[in-house]
C-alpha positions in Angstrom: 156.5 -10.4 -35.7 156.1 -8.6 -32.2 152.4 -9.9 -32.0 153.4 -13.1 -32.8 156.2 -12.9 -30.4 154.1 -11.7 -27.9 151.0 -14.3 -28.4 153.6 -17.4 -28.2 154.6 -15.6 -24.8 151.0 -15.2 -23.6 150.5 -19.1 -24.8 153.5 -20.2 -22.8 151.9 -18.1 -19.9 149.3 -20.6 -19.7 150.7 -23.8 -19.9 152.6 -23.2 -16.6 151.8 -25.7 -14.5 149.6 -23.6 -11.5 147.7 -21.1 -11.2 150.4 -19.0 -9.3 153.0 -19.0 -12.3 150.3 -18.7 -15.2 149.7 -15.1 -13.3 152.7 -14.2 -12.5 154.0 -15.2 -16.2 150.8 -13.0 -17.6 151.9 -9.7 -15.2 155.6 -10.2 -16.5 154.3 -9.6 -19.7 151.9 -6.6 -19.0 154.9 -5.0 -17.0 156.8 -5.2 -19.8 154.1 -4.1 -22.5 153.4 -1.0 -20.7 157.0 -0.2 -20.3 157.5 -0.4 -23.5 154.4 1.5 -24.7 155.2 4.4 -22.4 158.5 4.9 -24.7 156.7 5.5 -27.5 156.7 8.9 -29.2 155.5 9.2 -32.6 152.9 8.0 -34.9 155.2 5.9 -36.6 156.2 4.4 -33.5 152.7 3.6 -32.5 152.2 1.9 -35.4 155.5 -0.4 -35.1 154.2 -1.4 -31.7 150.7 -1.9 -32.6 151.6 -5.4 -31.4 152.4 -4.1 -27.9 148.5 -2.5 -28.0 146.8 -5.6 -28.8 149.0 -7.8 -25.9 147.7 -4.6 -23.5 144.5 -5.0 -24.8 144.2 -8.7 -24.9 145.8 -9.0 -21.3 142.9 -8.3 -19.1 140.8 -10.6 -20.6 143.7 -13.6 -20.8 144.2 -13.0 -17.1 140.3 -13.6 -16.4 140.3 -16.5 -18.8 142.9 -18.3 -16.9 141.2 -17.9 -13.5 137.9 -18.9 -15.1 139.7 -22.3 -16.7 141.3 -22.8 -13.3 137.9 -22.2 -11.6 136.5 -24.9 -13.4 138.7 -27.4 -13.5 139.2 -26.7 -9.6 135.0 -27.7 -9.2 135.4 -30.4 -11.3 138.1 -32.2 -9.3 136.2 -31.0 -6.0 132.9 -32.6 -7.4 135.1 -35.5 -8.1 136.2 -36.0 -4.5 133.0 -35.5 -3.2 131.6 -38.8 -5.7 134.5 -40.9 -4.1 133.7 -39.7 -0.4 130.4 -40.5 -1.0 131.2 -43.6 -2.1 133.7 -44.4 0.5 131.0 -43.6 3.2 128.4 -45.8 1.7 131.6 -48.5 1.8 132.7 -47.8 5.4 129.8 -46.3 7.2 132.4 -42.9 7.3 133.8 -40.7 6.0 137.6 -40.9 5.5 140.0 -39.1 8.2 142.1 -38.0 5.1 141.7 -38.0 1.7 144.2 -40.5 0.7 142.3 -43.3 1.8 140.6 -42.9 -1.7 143.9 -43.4 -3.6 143.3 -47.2 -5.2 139.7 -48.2 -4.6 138.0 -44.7 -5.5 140.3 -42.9 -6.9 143.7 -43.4 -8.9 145.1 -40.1 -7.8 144.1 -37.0 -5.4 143.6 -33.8 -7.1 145.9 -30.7 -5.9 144.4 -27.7 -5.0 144.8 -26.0 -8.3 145.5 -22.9 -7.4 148.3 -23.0 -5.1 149.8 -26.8 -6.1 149.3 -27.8 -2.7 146.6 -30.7 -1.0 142.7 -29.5 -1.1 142.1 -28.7 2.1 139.3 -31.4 4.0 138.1 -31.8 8.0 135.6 -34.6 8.6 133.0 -32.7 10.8 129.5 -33.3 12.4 129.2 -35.9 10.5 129.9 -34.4 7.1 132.8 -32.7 6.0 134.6 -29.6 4.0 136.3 -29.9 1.5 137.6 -26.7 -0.2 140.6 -24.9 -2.2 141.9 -21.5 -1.6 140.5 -20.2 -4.8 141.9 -17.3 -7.1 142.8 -15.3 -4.0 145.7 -18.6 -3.0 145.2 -18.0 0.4 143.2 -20.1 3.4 140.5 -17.9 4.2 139.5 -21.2 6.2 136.8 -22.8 3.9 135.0 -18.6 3.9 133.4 -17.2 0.6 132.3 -13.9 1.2 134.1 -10.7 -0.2 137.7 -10.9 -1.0 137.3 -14.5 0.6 137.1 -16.9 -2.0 137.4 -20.4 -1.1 135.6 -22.9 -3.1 133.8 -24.6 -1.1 132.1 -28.5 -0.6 130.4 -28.3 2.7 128.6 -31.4 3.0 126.4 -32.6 6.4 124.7 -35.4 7.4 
């Protein structure tokens, strides 16, 4: 029962709606797995919990999987912004100054920046333009990734 307790509360984790909650529903979890497993003293014990050893176990990997899924989805809707710019531009001669003047003709809606719930960062520049999110890190390491900067980046120029 505690494993399937446990998996429904790992499968909940990811359904929250952003990046930021999926994680911090997932460390809520490992917190309280590991508190639990330090408590445990005997054999029999061990065995009892053996669901609390396959959460611990499993967590690393759920945790990766998330930011893998959210990495994805996050270049697809990038990819998908930069088909409607390029479409916009072949329209207008331009590029739009922000990216709700694809809402209607190019696109039905403007994808988020999936990691943080917040607008994809864009700048029209030389021509071309960036277009990035603040990747797994959730912060603006202003359109940078190198190191612990991981911004995922469309840096486009004409």
């Amino acid at each position: 029962r505690k494993i399937n307790a446990n998996y429904d509360r790992m499968s909940a984790a990811g359904r929250k709606p952003t990046f930021a909650e999926r994680t911090d529903a997932l460390a809520a979890i490992a917190a309280e797995t590991s508190a639990e497993s330090k408590n445990i003293q005997s054999i029999s014990e061990q065995i009892a919990d053996f669901g609390g050893f396959i959460v611990a176990t499993l967590m690393p990997d759920l945790g990766q999987a998330f930011t893998v899924e959210t990495l994805h989805r996050q270049y697809t809707d990038l990819a998908t912004l930069a088909v409607a710019l390029e479409r916009y531009h072949h329209k207008h001669g331009a590029y739009p100054a922000q990216l709700d003047a694809l809402r209607g003709d190019f696109l039905k809606d403007i994808p988020q920046d999936r990691f943080v719930g917040k607008p994809l960062q864009y700048e029209v520049k030389d021509g071309g333009y960036v277009l990035y999110s603040f990747g797994p890190n959730m912060q603006d390491d202003g359109g940078v990734h190198l190191g612990k900067k991981d911004d995922i980046i469309f840096d486009v120029h004409r």
